[in-house]
C-alpha positions as CSV (number, residue, x, y, z in Angstrom):
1,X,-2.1,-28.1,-9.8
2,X,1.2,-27.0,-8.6
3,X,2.4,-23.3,-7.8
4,X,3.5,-22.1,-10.7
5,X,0.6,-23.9,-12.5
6,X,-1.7,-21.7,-9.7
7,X,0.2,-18.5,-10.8
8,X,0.0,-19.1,-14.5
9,X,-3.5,-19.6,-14.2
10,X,-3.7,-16.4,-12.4
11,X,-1.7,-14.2,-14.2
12,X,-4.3,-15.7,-17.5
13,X,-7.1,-13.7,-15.4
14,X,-5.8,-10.5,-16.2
15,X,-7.3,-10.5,-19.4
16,X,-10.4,-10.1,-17.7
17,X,-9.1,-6.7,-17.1
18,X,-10.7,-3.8,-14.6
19,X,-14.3,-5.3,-14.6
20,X,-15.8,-3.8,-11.7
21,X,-18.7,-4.6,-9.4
22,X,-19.8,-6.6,-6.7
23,X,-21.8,-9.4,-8.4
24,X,-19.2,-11.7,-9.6
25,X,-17.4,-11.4,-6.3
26,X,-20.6,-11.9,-4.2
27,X,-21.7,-14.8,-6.3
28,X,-18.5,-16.8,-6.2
29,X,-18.5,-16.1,-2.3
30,X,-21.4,-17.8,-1.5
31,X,-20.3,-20.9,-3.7
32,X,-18.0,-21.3,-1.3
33,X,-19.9,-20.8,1.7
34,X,-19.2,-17.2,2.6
35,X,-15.7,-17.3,4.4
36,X,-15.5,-14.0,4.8
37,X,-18.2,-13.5,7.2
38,X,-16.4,-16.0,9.5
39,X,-13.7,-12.8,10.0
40,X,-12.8,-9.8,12.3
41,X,-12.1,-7.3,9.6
42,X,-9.8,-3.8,9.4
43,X,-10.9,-2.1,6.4
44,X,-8.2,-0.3,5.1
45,X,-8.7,2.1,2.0
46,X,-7.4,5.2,0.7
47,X,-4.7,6.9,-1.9
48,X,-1.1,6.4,-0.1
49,X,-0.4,4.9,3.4
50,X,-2.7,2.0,2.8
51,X,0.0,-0.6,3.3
52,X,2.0,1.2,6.0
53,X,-1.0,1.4,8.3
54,X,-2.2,-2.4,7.7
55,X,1.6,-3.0,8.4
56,X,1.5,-1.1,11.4
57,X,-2.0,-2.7,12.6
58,X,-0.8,-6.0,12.1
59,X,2.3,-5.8,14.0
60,X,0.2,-4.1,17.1
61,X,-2.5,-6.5,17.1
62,X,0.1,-9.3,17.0
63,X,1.7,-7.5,20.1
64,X,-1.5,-8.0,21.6
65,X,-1.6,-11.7,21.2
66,X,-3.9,-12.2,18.0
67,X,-3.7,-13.9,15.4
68,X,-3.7,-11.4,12.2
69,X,-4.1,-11.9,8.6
70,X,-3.4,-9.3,5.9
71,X,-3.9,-8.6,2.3
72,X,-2.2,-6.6,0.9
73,X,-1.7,-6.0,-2.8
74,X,0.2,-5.4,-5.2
75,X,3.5,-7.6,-4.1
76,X,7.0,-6.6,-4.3
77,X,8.7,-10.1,-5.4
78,X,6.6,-12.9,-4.8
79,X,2.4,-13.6,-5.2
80,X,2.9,-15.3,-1.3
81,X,3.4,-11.5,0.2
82,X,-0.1,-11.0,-0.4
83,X,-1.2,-13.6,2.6
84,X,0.5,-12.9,5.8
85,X,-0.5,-14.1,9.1
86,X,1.6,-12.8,12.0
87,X,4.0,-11.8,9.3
88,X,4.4,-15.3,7.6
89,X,3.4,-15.9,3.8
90,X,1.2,-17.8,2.9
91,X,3.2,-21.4,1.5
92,X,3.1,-22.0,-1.9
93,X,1.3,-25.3,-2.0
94,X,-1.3,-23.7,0.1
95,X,-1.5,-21.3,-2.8
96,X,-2.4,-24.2,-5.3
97,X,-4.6,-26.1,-3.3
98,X,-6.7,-23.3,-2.6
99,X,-6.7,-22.1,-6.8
100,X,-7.3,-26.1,-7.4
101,X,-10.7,-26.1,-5.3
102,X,-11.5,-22.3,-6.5
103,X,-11.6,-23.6,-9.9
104,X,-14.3,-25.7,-10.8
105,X,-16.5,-22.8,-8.5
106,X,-15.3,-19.9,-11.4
107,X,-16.1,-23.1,-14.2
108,X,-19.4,-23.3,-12.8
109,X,-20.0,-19.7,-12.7
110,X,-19.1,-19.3,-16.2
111,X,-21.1,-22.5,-17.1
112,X,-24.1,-20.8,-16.1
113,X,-23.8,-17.9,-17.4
114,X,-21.6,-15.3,-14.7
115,X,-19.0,-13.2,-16.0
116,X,-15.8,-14.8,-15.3
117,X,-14.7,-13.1,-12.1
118,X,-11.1,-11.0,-12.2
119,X,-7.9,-11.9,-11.4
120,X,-8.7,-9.7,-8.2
121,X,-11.5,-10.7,-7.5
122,X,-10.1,-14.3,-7.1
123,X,-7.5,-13.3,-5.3
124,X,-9.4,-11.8,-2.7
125,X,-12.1,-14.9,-2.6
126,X,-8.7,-16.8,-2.3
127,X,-7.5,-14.0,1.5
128,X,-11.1,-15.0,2.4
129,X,-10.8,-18.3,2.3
130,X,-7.8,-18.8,3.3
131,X,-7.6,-16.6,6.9
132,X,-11.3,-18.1,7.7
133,X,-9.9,-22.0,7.4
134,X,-6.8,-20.4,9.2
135,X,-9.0,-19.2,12.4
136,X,-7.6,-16.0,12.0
137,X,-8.3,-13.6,14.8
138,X,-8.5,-10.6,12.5
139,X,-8.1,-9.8,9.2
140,X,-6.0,-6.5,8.2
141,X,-7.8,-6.4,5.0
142,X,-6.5,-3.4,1.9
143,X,-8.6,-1.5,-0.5
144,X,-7.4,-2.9,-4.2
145,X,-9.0,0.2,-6.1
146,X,-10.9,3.0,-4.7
147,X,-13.7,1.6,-2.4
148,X,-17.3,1.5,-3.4
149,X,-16.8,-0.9,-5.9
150,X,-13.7,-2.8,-4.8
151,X,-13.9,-6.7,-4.5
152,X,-13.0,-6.4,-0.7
153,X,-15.9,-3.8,0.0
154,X,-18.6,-7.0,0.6
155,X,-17.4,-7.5,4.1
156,X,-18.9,-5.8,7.1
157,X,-15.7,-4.4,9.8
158,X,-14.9,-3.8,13.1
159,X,-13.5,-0.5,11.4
160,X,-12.9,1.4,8.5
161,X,-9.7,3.3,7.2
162,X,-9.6,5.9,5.0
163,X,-6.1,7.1,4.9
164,X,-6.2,9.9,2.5
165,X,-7.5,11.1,-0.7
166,X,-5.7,12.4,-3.5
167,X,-5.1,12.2,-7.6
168,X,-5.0,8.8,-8.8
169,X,-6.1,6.3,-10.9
170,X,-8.5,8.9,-12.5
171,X,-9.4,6.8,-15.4
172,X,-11.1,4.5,-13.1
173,X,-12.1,6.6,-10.3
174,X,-12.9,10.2,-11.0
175,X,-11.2,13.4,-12.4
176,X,-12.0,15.9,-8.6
177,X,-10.9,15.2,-5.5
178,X,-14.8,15.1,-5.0
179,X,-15.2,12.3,-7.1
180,X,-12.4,10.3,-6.1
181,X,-13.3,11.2,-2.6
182,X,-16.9,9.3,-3.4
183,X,-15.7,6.1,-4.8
184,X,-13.4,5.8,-1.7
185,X,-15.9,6.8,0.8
186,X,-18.2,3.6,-0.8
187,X,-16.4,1.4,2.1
188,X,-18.0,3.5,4.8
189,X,-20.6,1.2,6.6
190,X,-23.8,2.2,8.5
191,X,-22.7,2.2,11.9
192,X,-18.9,1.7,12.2
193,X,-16.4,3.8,12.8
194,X,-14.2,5.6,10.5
195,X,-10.5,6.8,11.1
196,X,-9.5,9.5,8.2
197,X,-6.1,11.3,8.0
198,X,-7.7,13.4,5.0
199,X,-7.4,16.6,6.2
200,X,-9.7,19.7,5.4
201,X,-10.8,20.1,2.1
202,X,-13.3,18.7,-0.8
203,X,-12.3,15.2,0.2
204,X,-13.2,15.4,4.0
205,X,-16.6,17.5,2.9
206,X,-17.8,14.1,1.0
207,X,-16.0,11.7,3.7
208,X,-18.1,13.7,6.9
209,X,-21.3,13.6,4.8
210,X,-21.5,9.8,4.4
211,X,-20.4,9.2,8.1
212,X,-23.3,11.3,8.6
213,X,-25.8,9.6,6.5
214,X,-24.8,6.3,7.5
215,X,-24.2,7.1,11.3
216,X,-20.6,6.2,11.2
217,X,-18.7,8.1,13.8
218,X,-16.0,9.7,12.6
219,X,-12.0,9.8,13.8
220,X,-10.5,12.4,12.5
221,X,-6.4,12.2,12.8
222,X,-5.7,15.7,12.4
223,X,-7.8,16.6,14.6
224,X,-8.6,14.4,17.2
225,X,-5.1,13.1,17.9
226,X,-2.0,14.8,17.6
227,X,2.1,13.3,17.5
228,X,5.1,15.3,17.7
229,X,8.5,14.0,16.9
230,X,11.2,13.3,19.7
231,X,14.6,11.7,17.6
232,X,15.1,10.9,13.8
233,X,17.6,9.6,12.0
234,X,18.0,7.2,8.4
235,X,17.6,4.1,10.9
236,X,14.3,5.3,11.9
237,X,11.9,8.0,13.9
238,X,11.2,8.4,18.0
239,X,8.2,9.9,18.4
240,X,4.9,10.6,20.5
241,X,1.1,10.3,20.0
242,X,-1.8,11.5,22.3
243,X,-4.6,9.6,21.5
244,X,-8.0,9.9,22.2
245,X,-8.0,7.8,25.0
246,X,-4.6,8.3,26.1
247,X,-0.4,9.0,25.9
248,X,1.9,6.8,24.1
249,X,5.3,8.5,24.9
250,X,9.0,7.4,23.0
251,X,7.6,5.0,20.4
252,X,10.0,3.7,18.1
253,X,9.4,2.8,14.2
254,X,11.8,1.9,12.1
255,X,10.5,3.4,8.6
256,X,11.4,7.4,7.7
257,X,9.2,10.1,6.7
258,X,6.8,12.5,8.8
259,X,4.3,10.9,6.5
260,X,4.8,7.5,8.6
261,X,4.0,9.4,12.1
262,X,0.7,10.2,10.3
263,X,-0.1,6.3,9.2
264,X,1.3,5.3,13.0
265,X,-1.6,8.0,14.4
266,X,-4.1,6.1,12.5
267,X,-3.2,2.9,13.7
268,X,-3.2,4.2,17.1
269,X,-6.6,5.4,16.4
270,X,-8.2,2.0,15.4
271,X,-6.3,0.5,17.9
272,X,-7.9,2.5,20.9
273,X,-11.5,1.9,18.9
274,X,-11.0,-1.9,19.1
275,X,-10.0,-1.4,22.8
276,X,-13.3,0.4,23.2
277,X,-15.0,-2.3,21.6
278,X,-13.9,-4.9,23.8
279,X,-10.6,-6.4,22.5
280,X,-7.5,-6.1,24.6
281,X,-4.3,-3.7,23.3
282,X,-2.0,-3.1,25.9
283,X,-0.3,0.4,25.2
284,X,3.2,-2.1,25.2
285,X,1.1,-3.9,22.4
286,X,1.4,-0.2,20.3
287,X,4.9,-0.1,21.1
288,X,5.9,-3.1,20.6
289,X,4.0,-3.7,17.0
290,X,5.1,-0.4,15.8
291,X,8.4,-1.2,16.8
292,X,8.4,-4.3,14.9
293,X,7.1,-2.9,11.9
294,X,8.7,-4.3,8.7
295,X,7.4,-2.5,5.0
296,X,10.0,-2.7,2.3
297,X,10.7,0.1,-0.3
298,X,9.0,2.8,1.7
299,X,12.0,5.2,1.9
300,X,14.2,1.8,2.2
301,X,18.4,2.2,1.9
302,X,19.1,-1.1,0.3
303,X,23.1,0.2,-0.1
304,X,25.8,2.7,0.9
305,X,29.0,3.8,-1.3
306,X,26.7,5.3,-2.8
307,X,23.6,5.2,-0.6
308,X,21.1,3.3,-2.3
309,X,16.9,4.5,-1.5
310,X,13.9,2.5,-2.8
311,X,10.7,4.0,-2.3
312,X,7.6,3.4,-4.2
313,X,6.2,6.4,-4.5
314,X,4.1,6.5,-7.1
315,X,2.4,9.0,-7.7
316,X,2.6,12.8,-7.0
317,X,1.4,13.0,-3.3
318,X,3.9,10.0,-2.7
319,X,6.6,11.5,-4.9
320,X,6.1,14.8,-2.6
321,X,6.4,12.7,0.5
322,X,10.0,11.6,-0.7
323,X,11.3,15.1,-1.5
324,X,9.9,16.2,1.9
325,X,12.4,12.9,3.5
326,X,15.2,14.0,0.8
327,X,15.6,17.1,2.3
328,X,15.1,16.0,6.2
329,X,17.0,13.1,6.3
330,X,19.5,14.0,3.3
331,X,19.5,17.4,2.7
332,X,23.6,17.1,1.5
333,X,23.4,14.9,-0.2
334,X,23.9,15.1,-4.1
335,X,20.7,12.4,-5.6
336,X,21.2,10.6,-9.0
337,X,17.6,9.7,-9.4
338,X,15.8,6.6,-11.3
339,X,12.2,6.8,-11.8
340,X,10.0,4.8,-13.6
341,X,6.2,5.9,-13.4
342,X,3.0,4.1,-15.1
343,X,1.4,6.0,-17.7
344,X,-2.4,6.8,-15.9
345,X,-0.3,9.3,-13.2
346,X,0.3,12.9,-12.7
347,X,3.9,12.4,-14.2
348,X,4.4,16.1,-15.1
349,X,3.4,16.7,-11.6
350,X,5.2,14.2,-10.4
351,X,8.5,15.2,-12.0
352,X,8.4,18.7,-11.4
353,X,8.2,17.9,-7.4
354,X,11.1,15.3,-7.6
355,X,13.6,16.3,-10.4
356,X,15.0,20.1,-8.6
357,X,15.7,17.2,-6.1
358,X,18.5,15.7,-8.2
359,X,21.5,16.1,-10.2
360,X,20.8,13.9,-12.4
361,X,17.7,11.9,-13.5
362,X,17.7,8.1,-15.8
363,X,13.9,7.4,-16.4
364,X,13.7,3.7,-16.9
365,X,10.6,1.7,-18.0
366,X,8.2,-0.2,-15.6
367,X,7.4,-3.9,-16.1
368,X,4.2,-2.7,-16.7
369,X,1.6,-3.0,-19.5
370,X,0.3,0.5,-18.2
371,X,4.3,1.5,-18.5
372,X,2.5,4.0,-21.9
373,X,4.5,6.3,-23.8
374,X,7.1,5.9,-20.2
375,X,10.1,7.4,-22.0
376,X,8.0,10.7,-22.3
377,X,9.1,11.4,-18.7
378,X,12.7,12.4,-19.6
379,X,11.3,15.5,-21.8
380,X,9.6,16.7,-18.4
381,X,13.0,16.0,-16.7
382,X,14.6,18.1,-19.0
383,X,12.3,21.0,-17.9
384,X,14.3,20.9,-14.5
385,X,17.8,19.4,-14.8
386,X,19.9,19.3,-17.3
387,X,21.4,15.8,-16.9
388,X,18.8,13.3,-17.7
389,X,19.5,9.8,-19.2
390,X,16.8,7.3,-20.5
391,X,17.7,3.5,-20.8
392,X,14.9,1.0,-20.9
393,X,16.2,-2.2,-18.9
394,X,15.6,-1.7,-15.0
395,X,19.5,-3.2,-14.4
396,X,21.0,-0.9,-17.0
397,X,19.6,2.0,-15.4
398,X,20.7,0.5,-12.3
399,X,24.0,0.3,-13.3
400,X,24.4,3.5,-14.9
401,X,23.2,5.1,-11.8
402,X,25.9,3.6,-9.6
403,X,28.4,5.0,-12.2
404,X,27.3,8.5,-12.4
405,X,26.5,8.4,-8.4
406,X,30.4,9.4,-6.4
407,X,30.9,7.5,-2.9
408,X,29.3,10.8,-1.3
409,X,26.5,10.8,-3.6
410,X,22.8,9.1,-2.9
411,X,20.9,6.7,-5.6
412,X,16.9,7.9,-5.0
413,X,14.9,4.7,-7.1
414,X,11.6,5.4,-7.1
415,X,8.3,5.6,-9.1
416,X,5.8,2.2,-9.9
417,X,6.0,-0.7,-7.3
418,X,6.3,-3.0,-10.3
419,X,9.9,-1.3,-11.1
420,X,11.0,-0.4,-7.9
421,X,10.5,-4.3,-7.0
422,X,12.2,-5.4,-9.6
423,X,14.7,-2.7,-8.5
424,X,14.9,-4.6,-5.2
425,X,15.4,-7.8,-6.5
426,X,18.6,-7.3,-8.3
427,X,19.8,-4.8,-5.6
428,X,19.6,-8.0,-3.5
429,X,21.2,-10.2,-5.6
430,X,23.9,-7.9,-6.1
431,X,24.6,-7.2,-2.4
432,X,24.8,-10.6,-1.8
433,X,26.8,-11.6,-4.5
434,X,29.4,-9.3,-3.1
């Protein structure tokens, strides 16, 4: 089997849908001998931030010496983005070596009489699999969908991550914050600590109330850490954290958005757990990794004449994220604005936080088959600017965007991670065919 054989035979998976549970993925685990108890794990859940903070974690624990693993889904341009250690994908023909020997174990499966596990599911028995024959040191791993019944959720970690909790996916999680809340708190284990940047609220209520059951201590970064910000500019932020345990003065990250100080607290925050637990982060090992951190199309300019922006934010809490950077990193600057959102989102809520933003809105289609009735969008558009374009094909609306945009003028691309990286790609292509 070659790579692109691997990735067809992947992509055939999908058919299997959002099939949750922990059977099939427990099952096919122990086929292969259990890899993933072999691993050091960050868990890393939660509605936005997830991949910011396993970013960020990486890049300090790499600082430190270690050799770190993450995965991380979905992927921007390429399947190999998913499997990183130290910051290096995972090689292709690695990728089809490892689907040729997880074959015959999902044949078997089937053969007697499993459910054919998801195209998740295999993807994740695949990270396993692959960091435990690499000797990782740790494993950075993300959440897929909520928590309790997430794929990833059969490992036992070193630490847990809730990010936040918001509105999302409600068809498959819950219609409350409550609910929602529960199905992401499902990753809490009995004894092992939990960093939250949830805030007050319904969401914390649930969070505290497992921790308490299942004697999890509980890190709350609102409250027991605090950051303020030093410098900031579009190249990046200066700021400060006071952990729990100590000072890190004039760190350095080179993403935007106050929403990035927050995921940076939190990685701070496990950092100083793992310390506690033994491992060794030198406070130049937080500077350093945070420093180094790399996360495309999080508030990205990919151009300038007119300034180009990629940021995935996808649904409303991210899409208020990038209004709140609009205004403190742009705040005169005119935005021509292409969105492209999947149909299971807050989009009403979502447009009527981002469109007073702009001058002008084109609402273009994801590459999605959850892209729904997508051209709906421009109706709610039309509720708050008067200028509002639809065109279908992602380099049209590209295109059309750089014409309406003047020199002085910003392009904002934002919405699903399946658009915005195909957004990225032909950005790319075009900047260097220039």
């Amino acid at each position: 089997m070659n790579y692109r054989e691997a990735i067809e035979y992947l992509e055939n998976l999908t058919k299997f849908g959002f099939n949750f549970g922990l059977g099939r993925i427990t099952e096919l685990l122990k086929r292969m001998g259990n890899p993933h108890r072999n691993l050091k794990v960050i868990h890393v859940g939660g509605t936005n931030g997830k991949g910011s903070t396993a970013a960020m974690l990486a890049g300090i624990l790499k600082s430190a010496g270690y050799r770190v693993g993450t995965f991380t889904s979905p992927h921007l341009h390429s399947y190999t983005e998913r499997y990183c250690i130290n910051g290096v994908e995972i090689m292709q023909e690695k990728v089809a070596n490892l689907i040729g020997e997880l074959k015959p174990h999902l044949e078997a499966m089937v053969a007697e009489g499993f459910e054919h596990p998801t195209e998740f599911e295999v993807s994740t028995a695949l990270a396993f699999w692959y960091f435990s024959d690499e000797a990782a040191d740790f494993l950075v791993l993300e959440v897929g969908l909520g928590g309790a019944i997430d794929s990833t959720n059969v490992v036992t970690p070193l630490v847990t991550v809730i990010t936040n909790v918001s509105m999302d996916h409600m068809d498959y999680l819950g219609h409350t914050v409550e609910e929602i809340a529960s199905v992401k708190a499902g990753i809490i284990k009995d004894g092992v600590p939990l960093v939250t940047a949830t805030g007050d609220g319904e969401a914390l209520a649930v969070i505290t109330a497992v921790c308490r059951e299942k004697n999890a201590p509980l890190i709350l970064v609102d409250r027991d850490l605090s950051w303020w910000t030093l410098t900031e500019s579009p190249a990046g932020q200066r700021f400060a954290v006071r952990g729990r345990y100590g000072i890190y003065e004039d760190l350095w990250l080179p993403l935007i958005g106050r929403h990035q100080q927050v995921n940076a607290a939190t990685a701070v925050a496990v950092s100083e757990i793992l310390n506690a637990q033994g491992f060794v982060i030198p406070d130049e090992a937080i500077r350093d990794g945070l420093a180094a951190t790399r996360w495309p199309a999080r508030l990205e300019i990919v151009g300038r004449e007119p300034l180009l922006l990629l940021d995935s934010a996808h649904n409303y809490d991210g899409i208020k994220s990038l209004r709140q950077a609009l205004a403190d990193y742009f705040p005169d600057k005119p935005v021509v604005l292409v969105l492209g959102m999947l149909g299971d989102k807050e989009r009403s809520r979502a447009m009527a936080e981002i469109a007073p933003a702009a001058r002008a809105v084109i609402v273009t289609r994801p590459n999605s088959p959850r892209a729904g009735d997508w051209w709906k969008l421009a109706d709610e558009a039309r509720r708050h600017v008067s200028e509002v374009y639809v065109n279908e094909d992602i380099a049209g609306a590209l295109e059309q965007a750089r014409d309406l945009a003047g020199p002085e003028e910003m392009v904002c691309i934002t919405g699903s991670i399946y658009m915005v990286g195909e957004a990225r790609s032909l950005l790319i292509k075009f900047n260097s065919d220039c």
